[in-house]
C-alpha positions as CSV (number, residue, x, y, z in Angstrom):
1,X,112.1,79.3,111.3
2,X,110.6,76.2,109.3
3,X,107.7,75.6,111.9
4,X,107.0,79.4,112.1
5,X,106.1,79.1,108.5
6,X,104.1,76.8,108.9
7,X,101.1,79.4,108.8
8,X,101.1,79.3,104.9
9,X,101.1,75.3,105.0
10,X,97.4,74.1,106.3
11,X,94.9,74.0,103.6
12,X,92.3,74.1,106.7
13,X,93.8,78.2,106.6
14,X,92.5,78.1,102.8
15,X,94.7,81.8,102.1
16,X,94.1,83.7,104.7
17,X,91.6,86.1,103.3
18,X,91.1,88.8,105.5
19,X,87.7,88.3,107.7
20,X,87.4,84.1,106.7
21,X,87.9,81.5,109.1
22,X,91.0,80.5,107.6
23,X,92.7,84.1,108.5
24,X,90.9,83.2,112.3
25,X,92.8,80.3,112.4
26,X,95.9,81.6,110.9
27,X,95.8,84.4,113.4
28,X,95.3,81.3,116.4
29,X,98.6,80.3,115.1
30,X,100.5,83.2,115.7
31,X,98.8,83.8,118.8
32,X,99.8,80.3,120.2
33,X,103.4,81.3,119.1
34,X,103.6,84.8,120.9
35,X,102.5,83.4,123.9
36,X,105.3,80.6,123.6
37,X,108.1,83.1,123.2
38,X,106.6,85.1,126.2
39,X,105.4,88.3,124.8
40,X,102.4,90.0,126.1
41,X,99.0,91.9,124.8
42,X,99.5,95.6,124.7
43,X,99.6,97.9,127.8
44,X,95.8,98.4,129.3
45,X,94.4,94.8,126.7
46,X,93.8,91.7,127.9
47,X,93.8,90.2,123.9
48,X,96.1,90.0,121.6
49,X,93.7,91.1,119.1
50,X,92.8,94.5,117.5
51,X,89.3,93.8,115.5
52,X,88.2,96.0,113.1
53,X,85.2,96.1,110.4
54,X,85.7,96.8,106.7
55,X,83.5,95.9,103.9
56,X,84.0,92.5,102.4
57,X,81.8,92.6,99.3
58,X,78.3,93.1,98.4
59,X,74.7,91.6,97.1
60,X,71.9,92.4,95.6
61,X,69.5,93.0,98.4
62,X,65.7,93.3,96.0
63,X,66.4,95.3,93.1
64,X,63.6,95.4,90.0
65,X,62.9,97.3,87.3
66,X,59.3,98.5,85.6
67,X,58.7,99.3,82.5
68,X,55.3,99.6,82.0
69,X,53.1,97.5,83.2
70,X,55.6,94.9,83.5
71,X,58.4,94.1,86.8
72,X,61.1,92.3,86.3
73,X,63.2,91.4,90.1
74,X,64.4,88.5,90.1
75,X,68.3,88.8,89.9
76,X,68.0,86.8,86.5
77,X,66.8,89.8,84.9
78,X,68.0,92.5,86.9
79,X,70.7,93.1,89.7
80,X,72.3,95.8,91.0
81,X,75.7,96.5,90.0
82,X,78.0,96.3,93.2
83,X,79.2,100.1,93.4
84,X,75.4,101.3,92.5
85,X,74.0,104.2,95.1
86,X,70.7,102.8,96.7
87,X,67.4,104.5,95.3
88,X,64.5,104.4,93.3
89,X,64.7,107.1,90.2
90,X,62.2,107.0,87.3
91,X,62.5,108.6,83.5
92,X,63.1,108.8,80.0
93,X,65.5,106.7,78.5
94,X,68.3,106.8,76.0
95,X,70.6,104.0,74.3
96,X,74.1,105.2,74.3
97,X,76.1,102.6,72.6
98,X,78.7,101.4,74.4
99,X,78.9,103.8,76.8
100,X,82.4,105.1,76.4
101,X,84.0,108.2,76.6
102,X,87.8,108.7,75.7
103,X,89.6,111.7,77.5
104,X,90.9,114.2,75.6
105,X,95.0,113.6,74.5
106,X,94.6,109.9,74.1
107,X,94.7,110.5,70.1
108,X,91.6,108.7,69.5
109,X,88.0,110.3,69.5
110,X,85.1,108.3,70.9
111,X,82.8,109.8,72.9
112,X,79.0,107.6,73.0
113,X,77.6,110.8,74.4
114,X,78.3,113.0,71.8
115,X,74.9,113.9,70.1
116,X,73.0,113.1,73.5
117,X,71.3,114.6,76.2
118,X,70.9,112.5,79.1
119,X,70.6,115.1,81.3
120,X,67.8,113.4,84.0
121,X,67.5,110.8,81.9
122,X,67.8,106.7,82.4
123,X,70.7,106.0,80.2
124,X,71.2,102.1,78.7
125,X,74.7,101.0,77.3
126,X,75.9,97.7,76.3
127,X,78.8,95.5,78.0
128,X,82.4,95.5,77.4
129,X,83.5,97.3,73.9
130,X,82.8,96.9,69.9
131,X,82.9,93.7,69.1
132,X,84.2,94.1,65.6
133,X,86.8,96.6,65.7
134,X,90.1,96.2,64.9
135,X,92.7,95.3,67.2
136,X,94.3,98.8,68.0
137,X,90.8,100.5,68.4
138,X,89.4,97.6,70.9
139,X,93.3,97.9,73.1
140,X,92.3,102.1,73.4
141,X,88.4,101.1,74.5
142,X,89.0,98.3,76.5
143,X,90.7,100.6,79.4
144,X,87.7,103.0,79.4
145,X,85.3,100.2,78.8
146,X,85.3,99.2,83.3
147,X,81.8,99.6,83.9
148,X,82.7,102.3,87.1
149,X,84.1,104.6,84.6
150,X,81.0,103.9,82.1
151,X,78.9,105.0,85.4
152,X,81.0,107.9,85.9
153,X,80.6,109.3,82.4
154,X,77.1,108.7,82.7
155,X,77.0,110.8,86.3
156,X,79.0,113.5,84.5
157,X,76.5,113.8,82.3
158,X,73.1,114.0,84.7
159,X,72.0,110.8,83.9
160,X,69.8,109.4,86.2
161,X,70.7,105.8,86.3
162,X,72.8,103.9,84.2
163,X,71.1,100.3,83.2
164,X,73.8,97.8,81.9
165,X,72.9,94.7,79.1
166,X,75.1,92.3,77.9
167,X,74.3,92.5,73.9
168,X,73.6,89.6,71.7
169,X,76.9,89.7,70.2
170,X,79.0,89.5,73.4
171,X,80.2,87.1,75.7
172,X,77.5,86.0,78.3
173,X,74.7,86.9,75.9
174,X,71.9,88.2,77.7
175,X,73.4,87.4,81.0
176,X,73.0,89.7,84.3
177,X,77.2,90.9,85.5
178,X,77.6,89.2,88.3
179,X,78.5,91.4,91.6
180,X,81.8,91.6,92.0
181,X,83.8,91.9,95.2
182,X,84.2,95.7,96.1
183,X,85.7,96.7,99.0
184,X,84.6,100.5,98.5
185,X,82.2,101.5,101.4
186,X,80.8,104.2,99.2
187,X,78.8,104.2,96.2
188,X,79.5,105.5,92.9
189,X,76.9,108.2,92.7
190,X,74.6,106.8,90.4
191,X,72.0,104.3,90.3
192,X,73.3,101.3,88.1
193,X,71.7,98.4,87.4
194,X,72.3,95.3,84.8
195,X,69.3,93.6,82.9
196,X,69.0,90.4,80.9
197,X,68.4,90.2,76.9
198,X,65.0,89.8,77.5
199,X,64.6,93.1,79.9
200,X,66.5,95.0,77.4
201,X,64.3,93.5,74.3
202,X,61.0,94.8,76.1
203,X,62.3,98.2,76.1
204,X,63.6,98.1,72.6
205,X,59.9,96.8,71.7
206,X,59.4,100.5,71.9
207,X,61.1,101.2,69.0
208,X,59.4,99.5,66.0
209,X,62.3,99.3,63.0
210,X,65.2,98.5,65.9
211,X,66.2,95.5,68.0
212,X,68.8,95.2,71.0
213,X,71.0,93.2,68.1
214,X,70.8,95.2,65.4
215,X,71.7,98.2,67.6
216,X,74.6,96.4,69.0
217,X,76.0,95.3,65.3
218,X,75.9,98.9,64.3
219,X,78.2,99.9,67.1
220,X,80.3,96.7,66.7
221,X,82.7,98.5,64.1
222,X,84.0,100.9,66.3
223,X,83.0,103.7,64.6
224,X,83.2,106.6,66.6
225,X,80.3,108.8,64.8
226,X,77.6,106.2,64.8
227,X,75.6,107.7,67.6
228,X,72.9,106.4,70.1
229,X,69.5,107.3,69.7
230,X,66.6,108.1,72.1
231,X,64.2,105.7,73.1
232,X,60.4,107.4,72.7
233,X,57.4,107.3,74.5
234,X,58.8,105.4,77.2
235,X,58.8,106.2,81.3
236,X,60.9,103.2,83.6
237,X,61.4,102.7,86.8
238,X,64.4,101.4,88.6
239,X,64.6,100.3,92.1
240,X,68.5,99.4,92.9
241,X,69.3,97.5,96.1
242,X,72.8,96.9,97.7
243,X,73.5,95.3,100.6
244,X,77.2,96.0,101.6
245,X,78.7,92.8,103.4
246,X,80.7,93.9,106.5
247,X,83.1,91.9,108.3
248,X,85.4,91.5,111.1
249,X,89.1,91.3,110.8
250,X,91.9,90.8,113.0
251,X,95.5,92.9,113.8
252,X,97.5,90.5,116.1
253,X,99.8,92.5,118.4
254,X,101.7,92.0,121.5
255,X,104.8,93.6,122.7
256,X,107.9,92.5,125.3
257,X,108.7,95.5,127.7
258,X,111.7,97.1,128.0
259,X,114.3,95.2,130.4
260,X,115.6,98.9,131.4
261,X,113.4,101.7,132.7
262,X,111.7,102.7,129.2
263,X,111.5,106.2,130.5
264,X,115.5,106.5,129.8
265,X,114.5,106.4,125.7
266,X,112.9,109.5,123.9
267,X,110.2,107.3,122.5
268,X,110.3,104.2,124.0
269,X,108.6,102.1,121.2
270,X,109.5,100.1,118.7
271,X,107.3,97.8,116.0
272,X,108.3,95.2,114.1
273,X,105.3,94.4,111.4
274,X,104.3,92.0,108.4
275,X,100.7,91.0,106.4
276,X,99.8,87.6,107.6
277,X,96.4,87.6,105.6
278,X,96.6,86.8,101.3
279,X,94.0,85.9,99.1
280,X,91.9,83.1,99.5
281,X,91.2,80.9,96.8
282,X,91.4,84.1,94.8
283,X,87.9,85.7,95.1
284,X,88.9,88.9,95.9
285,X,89.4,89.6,92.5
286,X,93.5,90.3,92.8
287,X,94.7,86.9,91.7
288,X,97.3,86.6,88.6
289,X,96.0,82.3,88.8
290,X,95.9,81.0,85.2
291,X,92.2,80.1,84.4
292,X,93.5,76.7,85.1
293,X,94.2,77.0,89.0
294,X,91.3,79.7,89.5
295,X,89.8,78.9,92.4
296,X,92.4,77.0,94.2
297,X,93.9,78.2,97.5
298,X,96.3,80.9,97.6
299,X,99.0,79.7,100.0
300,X,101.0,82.8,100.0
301,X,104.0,81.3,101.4
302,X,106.4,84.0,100.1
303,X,103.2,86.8,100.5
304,X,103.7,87.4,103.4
305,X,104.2,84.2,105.9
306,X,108.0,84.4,105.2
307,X,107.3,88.1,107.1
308,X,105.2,86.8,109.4
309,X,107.7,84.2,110.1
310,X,110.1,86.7,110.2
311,X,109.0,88.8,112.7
312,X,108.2,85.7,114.8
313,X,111.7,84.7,114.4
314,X,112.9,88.6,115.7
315,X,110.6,88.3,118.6
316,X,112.1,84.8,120.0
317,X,115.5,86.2,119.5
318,X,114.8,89.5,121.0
319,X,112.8,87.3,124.2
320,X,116.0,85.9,125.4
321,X,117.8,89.5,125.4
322,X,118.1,92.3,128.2
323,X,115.8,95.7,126.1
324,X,116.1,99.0,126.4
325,X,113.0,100.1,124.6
326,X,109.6,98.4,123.8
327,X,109.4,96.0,120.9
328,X,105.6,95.8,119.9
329,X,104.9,92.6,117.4
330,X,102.2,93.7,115.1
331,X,100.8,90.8,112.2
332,X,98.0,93.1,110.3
333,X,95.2,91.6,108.4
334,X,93.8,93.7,105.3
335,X,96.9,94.5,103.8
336,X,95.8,92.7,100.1
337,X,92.6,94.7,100.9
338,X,94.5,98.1,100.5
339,X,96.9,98.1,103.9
340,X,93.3,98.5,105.6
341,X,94.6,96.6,108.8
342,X,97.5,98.6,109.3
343,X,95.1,101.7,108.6
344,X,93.0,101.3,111.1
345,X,95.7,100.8,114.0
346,X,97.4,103.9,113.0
347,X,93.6,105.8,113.3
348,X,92.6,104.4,116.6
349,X,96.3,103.7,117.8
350,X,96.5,101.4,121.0
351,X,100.1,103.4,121.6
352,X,100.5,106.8,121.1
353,X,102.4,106.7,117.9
354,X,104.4,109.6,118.8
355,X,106.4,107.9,121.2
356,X,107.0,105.2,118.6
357,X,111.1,105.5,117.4
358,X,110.9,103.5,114.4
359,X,108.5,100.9,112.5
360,X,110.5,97.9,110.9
361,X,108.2,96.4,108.1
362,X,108.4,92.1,106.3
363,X,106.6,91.8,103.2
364,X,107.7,89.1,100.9
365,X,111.8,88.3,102.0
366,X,111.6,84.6,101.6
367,X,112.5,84.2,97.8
368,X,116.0,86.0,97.9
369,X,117.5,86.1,94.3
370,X,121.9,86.6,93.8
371,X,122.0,87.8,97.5
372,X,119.9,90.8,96.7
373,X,118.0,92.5,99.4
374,X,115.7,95.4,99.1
375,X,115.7,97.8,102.1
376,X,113.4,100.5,101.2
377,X,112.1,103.9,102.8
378,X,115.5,104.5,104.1
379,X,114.7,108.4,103.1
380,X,112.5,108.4,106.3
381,X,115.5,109.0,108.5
382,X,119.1,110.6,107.9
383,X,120.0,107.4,110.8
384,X,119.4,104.9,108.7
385,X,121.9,105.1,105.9
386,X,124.4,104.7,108.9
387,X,122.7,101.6,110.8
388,X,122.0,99.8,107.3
389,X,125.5,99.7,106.6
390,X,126.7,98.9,109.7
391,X,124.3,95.5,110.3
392,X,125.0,94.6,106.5
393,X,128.8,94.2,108.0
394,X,128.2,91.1,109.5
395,X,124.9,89.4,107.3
396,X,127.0,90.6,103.9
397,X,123.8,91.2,101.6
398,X,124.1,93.2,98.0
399,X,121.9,95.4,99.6
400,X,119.0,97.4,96.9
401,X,118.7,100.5,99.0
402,X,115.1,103.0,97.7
403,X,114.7,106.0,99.7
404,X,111.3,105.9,98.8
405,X,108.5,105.3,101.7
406,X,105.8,105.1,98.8
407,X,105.7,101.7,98.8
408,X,102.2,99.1,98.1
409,X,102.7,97.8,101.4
410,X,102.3,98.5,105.3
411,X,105.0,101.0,105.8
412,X,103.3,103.6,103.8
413,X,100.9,103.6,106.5
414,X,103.5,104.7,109.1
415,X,105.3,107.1,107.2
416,X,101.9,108.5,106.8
417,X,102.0,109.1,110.2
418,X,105.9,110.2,110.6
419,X,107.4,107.8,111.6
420,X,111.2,106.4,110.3
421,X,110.7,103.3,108.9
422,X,111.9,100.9,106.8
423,X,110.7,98.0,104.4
424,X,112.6,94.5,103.8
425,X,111.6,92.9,100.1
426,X,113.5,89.8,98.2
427,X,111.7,91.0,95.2
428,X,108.6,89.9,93.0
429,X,108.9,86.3,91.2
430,X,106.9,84.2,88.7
431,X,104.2,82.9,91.7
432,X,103.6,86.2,93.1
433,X,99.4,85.8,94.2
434,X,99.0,82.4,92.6
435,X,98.1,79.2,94.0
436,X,102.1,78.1,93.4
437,X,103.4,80.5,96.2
438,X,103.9,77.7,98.1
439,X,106.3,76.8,101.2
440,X,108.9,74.3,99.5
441,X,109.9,77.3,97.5
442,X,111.3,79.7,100.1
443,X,114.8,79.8,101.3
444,X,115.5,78.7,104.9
445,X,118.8,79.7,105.2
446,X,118.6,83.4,103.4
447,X,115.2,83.9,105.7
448,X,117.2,83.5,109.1
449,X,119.9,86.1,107.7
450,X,117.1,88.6,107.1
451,X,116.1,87.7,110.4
452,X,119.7,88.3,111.7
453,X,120.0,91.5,110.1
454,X,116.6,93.2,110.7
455,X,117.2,91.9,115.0
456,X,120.5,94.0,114.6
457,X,118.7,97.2,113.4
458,X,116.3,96.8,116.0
459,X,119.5,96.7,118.9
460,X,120.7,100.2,117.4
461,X,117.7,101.4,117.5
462,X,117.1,100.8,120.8
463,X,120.8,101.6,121.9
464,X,120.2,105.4,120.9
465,X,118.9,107.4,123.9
466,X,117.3,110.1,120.5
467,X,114.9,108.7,118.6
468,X,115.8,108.6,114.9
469,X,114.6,111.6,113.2
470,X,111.3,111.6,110.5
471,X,112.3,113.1,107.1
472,X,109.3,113.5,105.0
473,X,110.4,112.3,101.2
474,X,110.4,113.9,98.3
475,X,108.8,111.9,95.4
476,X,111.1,112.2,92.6
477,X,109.2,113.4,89.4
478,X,110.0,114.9,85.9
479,X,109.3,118.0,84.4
480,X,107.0,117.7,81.0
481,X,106.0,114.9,79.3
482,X,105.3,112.8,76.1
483,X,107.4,110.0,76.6
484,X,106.7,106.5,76.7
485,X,106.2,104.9,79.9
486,X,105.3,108.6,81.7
487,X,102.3,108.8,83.7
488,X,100.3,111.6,85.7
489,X,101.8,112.0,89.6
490,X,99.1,114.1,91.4
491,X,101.2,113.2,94.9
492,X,97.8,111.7,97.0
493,X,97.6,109.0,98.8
494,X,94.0,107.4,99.0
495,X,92.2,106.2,102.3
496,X,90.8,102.7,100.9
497,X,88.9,102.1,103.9
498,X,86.6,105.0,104.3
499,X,83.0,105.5,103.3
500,X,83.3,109.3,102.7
501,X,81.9,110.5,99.3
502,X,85.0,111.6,97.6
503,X,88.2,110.5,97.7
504,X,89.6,111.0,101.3
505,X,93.4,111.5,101.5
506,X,95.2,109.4,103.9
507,X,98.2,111.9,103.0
508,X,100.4,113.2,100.6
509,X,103.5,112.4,99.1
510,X,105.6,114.9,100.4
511,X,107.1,117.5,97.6
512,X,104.5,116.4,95.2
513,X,101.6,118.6,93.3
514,X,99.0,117.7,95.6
515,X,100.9,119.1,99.1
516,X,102.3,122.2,96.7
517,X,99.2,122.6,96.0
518,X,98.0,122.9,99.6
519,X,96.4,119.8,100.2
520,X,96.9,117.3,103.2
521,X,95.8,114.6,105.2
522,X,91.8,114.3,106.4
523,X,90.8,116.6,103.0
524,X,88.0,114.9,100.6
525,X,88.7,115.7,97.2
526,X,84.9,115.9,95.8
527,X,86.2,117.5,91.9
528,X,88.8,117.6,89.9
529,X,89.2,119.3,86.4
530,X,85.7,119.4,86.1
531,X,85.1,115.7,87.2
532,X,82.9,114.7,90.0
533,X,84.7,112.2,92.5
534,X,82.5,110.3,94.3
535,X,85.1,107.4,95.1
536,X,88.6,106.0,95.1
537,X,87.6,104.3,91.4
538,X,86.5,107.8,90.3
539,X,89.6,109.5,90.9
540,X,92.0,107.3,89.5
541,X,89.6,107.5,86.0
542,X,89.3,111.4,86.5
543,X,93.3,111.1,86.2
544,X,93.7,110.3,82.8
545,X,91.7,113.8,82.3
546,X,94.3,115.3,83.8
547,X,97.5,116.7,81.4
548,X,101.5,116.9,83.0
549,X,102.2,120.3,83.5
550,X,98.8,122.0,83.1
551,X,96.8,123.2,86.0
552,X,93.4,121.9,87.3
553,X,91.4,123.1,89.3
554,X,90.4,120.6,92.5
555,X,87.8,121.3,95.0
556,X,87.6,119.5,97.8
557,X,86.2,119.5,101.8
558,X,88.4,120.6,104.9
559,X,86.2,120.0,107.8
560,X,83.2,120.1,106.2
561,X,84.0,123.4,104.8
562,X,84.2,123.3,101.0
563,X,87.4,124.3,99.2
564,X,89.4,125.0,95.9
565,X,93.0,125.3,95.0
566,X,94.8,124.3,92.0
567,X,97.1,121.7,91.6
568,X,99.4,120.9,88.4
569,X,100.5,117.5,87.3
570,X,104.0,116.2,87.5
571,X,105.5,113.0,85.3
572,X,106.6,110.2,87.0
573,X,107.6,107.0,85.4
């Protein structure tokens, strides 16, 4: 077990980021191993390899901006924002403040556009929030101060473009926002662009009793009726250019053939799967480092080479043993991306994944805390109750059991595509995606019992001439609202990895508004409650226009063919 964790020990793997040349080598590693324990590519493949392409982040690829007789292109003084649509618009222009818009029901009024039209219009808004408010006002603007949902407001509106500067007053006076790492193949629907101080002060040079400053300090209070203004007499011109970095990943996969004639098992496939990919040094934005280890590499011992391992560990086991169905190895890249390696095997399957029985998933069971074991998605199947209990007999866990399938990891992706599974977690802990997730930390001995355990599920399984049955789960929700900790459940389930304009379901969480509402997998929600969608990052801001219990109307594409229905919010917690 020790050397088949070794994956999260070579700093020449730097973390495993999905598409670097440390998740290359990483994925060499388990390559090397499968091959030592004897299993094979997949039927028909001569690699043990599945590429695939997703979008690994994003640069400014030219943009400028005119105003008058006067460009300004280098990215010092102007740089596309990395979710920005491509194009060239020109227009009026008009300073909305901050830019913010707080739904309706958040018990605080603040809306920048209030006394505006921007309707075809070049809107400018500052960076980040009021600078002077008090505590309580800047905690209810800081959530709707993102600059994708300062975009979106400005899209709802008809603005043309949104151009971004980061006021006097802030942090990084004056600076251009750097572009951040997006994995969203789509824009957002706009043009949006930030500027530098000096950009921003030539355009407020059209307005002789105002500068950029003391328009920021009279926002800075938080005030919600100061209002923006108008900017006469004067025509820009905005060219935004993003150039969308693409990049290769890699699923590993093999398999080791049934021992028996395969054709005597309804389904005769099994897969055993874990993440081997993590972070980096953190660049992907989804580090919880302390500004004192930013940058440093991610080792992800625990998240997810103690899966990996595990599932190495299953396979030698399972090598030296007669079989009675196919066991299929499966290591996915992506998964810190937004499960966008397991995603893309279940859409261009190498197996038909209707003759698959069951899908056993590892993500994070090497820090096991007081004997405790998580076994989750055991809804998926009515067989699994049954077979948990009876390999816990022998490897004596306090078992955590969740019915629920819904989980942030690969083994939503294949109960997406109906089929039983099940999950195996030792739980979150204090270096979850930090540089400290190191390999000292993880327990050897637990580990191999989680290895013993999952290899005796895997025997029942492939004992039973019937395939375990798929049960679609019910997400447990609540009825009404207004208490703490209660959120909107709209029952979707995004497609990260997609570069459809709207949000395009992967599926839906079965009993939940959005399937009793009609809606299933391959529709593109393009509106909801009166909010555009252009993207993933759109949606999840358009939710918190949404109220439990009240219907909105959603309009979306089935096959190209445009659609309405209405769905109403549950509560979950």
């Amino acid at each position: 077990m020790r050397r088949f964790l070794s994956l999260s020990w070579s700093s020449a793997r730097e973390g495993r980021l999905a598409g670097s040349n440390g998740e290359r080598l990483a994925s060499d590693y388990i390559v090397a191993q499968l091959q030592a324990i004897g299993a094979k590519p997949l039927p028909g493949r001569r690699d043990y390899r599945l590429p695939f392409e997703f979008t690994a982040g994003t640069r400014d690829g030219g943009s400028r901006v005119s105003i008058g007789d006067r460009t300004f292109g280098t990215e010092a003084d102007v740089r596309a924002l990395s979710f920005s649509d491509n194009g060239d618009v020109s227009g009026d222009v008009v300073f909305a403040g901050y830019g913010i818009v707080v739904p309706d029901g958040q018990d605080f009024g603040y809306d920048s556009y209030t006394t505006l039209d921007v309707k075809d219009k070049i809107v400018l808004v500052l960076r980040y929030f009021p600078e002077d408010a008090d505590q309580k006002t800047r905690q209810i603007l800081a959530r709707y101060a993102d600059l994708r949902y300062k975009a979106m407001a400005a899209r709802q509106r008809g603005a043309k473009a949104m151009l971004v500067v980061t006021g006097p007053r802030s942090p990084n006076a004056g600076e251009t926002v750097p572009m951040s790492f997006d994995t969203a193949l789509a824009g957002s629907g706009i043009v949006a662009a930030s500027i530098s101080g000096p950009v921003a002060s030539q355009i407020f040079a059209a307005i002789p009793d105002k500068t950029l400053e003391t328009a920021q300090q009279s926002f800075d209070s938080g005030n919600p009726h100061t209002a923006g203004f108008a900017i006469p007499s004067l025509k820009i011109s905005i060219k935004a250019a993003v150039q969308r970095e693409t990049k290769t990943a890699q699923n590993v996969v093999a398999y080791l053939p049934a021992t028996v004639p395969a054709g005597a098992r309804l389904k005769p496939w099994i897969v055993l799967g874990a993440h081997y990919d993590h972070l980096g040094h953190g660049e992907a934005g989804n580090t919880l480092a302390a500004k004192e280890d930013a940058g440093k590499i991610h080792f992800g011992a625990d998240d997810n080479a103690s899966g990996t391992a595990a599932v190495l560990a299953v396979a030698e086991t399972l090598a030296a043993e007669p079989r009675q169905r196919n066991v299929v190895f499966a290591f996915w890249s992506g998964e810190e991306l937004g499960l966008i390696g397991s995603s893309a095997f279940t859409k261009g399957p190498p197996l038909p994944l209707d003759q698959v029985a069951a899908y056993l998933n590892f993500d994070m069971v090497g820090r096991m805390q007081d004997n405790k074991l998580n076994v989750q998605a055991t809804g998926t199947s009515p067989v699994w109750a049954r077979i948990v209990e009876q390999a816990n007999i022998a490897a004596g866990f306090d078992l955590q059991v969740q019915e629920d399938p819904y989980q942030p990891t690969d083994v939503a992706t294949f109960n997406a595509s109906n089929i039983p599974a099940l999950s195996f977690f030792t739980g979150t802990h204090v270096d979850y995606h930090k540089p400290s997730d190191t390999a000292d930390k993880i327990d050897f001995e637990d580990l191999d019992r989680i290895v013993g355990f999952a290899t005796a599920i895997v025997r029942r399984v492939e004992e039973t001439s019937e395939a375990p049955q798929f049960t679609k789960v019910e997400q447990k929700m609540q009825s009404g609202g207004g208490r703490a900790g209660v959120r909107v459940f709209t029952g979707t389930i995004p497609d990260y990895a997609t570069d459809a304009k709207g949000l395009l379901l992967s599926g839906v969480i079965g009993g939940g508004p959005a399937e009793q509402a009609g809606l299933r997998k391959g529709d593109v929600i393009v509106e909801i409650a009166g909010q555009t969608i252009a993207n993933i990052y759109d949606y999840t801001y358009a939710l918190d226009v949404l109220k439990i219990g009240q219907p909105a109307k959603v309009v979306y594409l089935r096959e190209g063919k445009r659609m309405e229905t209405t769905l109403i919010p549950a509560a979950r917690k």
